[in-house]
C-alpha positions, 0 to 999 in steps of 0.5 A: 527115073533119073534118081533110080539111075543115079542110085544105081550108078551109086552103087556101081562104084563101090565093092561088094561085100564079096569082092572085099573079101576077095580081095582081101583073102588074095593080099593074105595069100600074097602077104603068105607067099611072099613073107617067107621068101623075104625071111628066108632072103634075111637070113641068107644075109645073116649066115652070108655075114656070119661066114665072113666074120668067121672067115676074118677069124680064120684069116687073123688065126693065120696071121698069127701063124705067120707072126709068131709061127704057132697058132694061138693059144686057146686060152692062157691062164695059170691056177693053183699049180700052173697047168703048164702055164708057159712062164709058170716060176716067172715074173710073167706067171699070171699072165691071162686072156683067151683066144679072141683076145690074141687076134685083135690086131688081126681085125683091126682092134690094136687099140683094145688089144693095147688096153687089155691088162695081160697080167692083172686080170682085175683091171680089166673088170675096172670101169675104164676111162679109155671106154667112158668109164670113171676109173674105179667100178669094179664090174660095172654094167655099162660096158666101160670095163674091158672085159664088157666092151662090145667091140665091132660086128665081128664078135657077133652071128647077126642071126643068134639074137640076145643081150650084148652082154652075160645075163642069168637069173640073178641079176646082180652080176649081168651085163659084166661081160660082152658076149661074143658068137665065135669060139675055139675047137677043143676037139671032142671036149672042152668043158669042163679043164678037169674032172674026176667023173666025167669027161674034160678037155684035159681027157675027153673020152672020160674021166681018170687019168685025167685026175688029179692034176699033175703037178706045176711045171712049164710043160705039163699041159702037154701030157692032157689028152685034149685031141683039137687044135686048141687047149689050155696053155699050149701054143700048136705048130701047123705040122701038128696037124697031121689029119690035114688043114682041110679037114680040121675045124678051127673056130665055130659059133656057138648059141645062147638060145636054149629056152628050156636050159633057161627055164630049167635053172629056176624051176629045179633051183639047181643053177642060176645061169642062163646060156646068155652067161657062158658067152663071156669071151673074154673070160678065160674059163674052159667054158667061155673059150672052147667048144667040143664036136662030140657033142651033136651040132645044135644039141638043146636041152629037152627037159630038167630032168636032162638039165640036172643030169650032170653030163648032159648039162656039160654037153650042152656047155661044149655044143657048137651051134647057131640059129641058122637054120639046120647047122652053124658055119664053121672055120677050118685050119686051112682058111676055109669056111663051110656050114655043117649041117646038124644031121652031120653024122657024129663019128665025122664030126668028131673026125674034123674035131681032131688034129691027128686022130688018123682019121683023114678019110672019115668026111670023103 
């Protein structure tokens, strides 16, 4: 009797099979409930860090102003011809960066600023001593040239994940450049400067009189149609925009994540680039430096067929965007900052793209 008490007792102690799996499916419910509340509370933290990034943006874009009583230009850089290159006949005529570059004392990167060879762009993808590098590379892969120093946080979304560095399909030339999140409003276009067939930053609403280039002067880059705050070789003036501060987008993020455009690369043996290598931005090509509203927020490519498609191809080049879920965080003329959502009808977006389109009524 005693050891049938004993075994009862036994048993009373521990689970049944029954209330194991009770249990167990309640820590998985709990687990289920629980989890996306703690990724949506990152995240929110992310797009919080995010905004002030582009807030500081916004900020040094204004000091700028205040120094030198024009906003900066959206990329600075001569070619065959000069494209308006505003010391174009001078000793100064190679002078070459991009937007971020010209904000750098603004966010407390005067010593980076310093280092940058305005006018020798090769010694900028030379191994630098300054960064631990050994003097002579030239496009060393281990972030010691100046076009692939890191920098600080500011550079960067937290929520748009990939490498630190350019990357493509062929391998030789990646980890070259520091990729960087934040980039410079064209208005509708900013890819590519020129083209005799399809639409540019030189003339977004299409190609023709935007073909061929006219010819070198200190100010031919004034007579391109590109209708944002930013564009090639032109400083702007506040008072030209005319469609309001308030309702002008400056800067935006741009993401790297597109698998199929990734993919679509090998499998048509028509590129080997990857999104990851249009960030470089410290660059200075259209691509690396400006973004367009007309194309939709967060624009993917959908299949290679799309891919090969040379205007889709390009659309994908200019799409602001993020990993923020349903939008990407943008910065306006006026200092502001807001997250536009990716269902933003188009005819606004394009509207906030412009400087002085007329159309300050089109997001009331």
């Amino acid at each position: 009797m005693d050891s049938d008490s004993g075994s009862v007792r036994s048993l009373r102690r521990g689970f049944t099979l029954v209330e194991l799996l009770v249990v167990i499916a309640i820590i998985g419910t709990l687990v289920g409930l629980l989890l996306p509340a703690v990724q949506a509370a990152r995240e929110a933290a992310r797009r919080s860090q995010c905004t002030n990034n582009l807030k500081q943006w916004a900020v040094a874009n204004h000091n700028h102003l205040d120094s030198f009583k024009r906003l900066p230009y959206g990329m600075l850089r001569p070619d065959g011809t000069g494209w308006g290159h505003p010391e174009w006949g001078t000793a100064n005529q190679n002078r070459r960066y991009a937007l971020l570059y010209q904000l750098l004392p603004y966010v407390e990167e005067v010593a980076f600023h310093r280092a940058w060879d305005q006018l020798n762009f090769g010694n900028n993808q030379r191994s630098n001593p300054l960064f631990g590098g050994d003097g002579t590379t030239m496009n060393p892969s281990n972030g010691t040239a100046a076009v692939g120093q890191r920098l600080s946080a500011i550079l960067r979304c937290p929520s748009n994940v990939g490498p630190e560095w350019n990357e493509s399909h062929s391998t030789t030339g990646n980890g070259v450049y520091a990729r960087a999140d934040y980039f410079a409003c064209a208005g509708r276009r900013g890819y590519p400067g020129f083209s005799n067939t399809l639409p540019s930053l030189w003339y977004p609403l299409g190609p023709g009189t935007d073909y061929p280039r006219p010819p070198g002067s200190a100010t031919s880059a004034q007579q391109a149609a590109s209708d944002g705050i930013f564009t090639r070789n032109v400083a702007r003036r506040l008072a030209e925009i005319s469609d309001g501060t308030s309702r002008t987008i400056l800067m935006g993020e741009r993401s790297n994540y597109d698998p199929v455009f990734d993919r679509c690369g090998p499998e048509t043996g028509w590129s080997t680039t990857k999104m990851a290598n249009w960030n470089w931005v410290w660059f200075g090509g259209e691509g690396n430096s400006f973004l367009g509203t007309g194309v939709p927020i967060n624009m993917r490519i959908r299949d290679c067929v799309e891919y090969r498609t040379p205007i889709r191809y390009d659309d994908r080049i200019n799409a602001f965007g993020s990993q923020h879920p349903g939008g990407a965080v943008f910065a306006f003329a006026d200092g502001s900052v807001r997250f536009l959502s990716e269902s933003l009808d188009q005819a606004t977006f394009i509207a906030l793209g412009s400087r002085a389109g007329g159309e300050s009524n089109a997001n009331d």
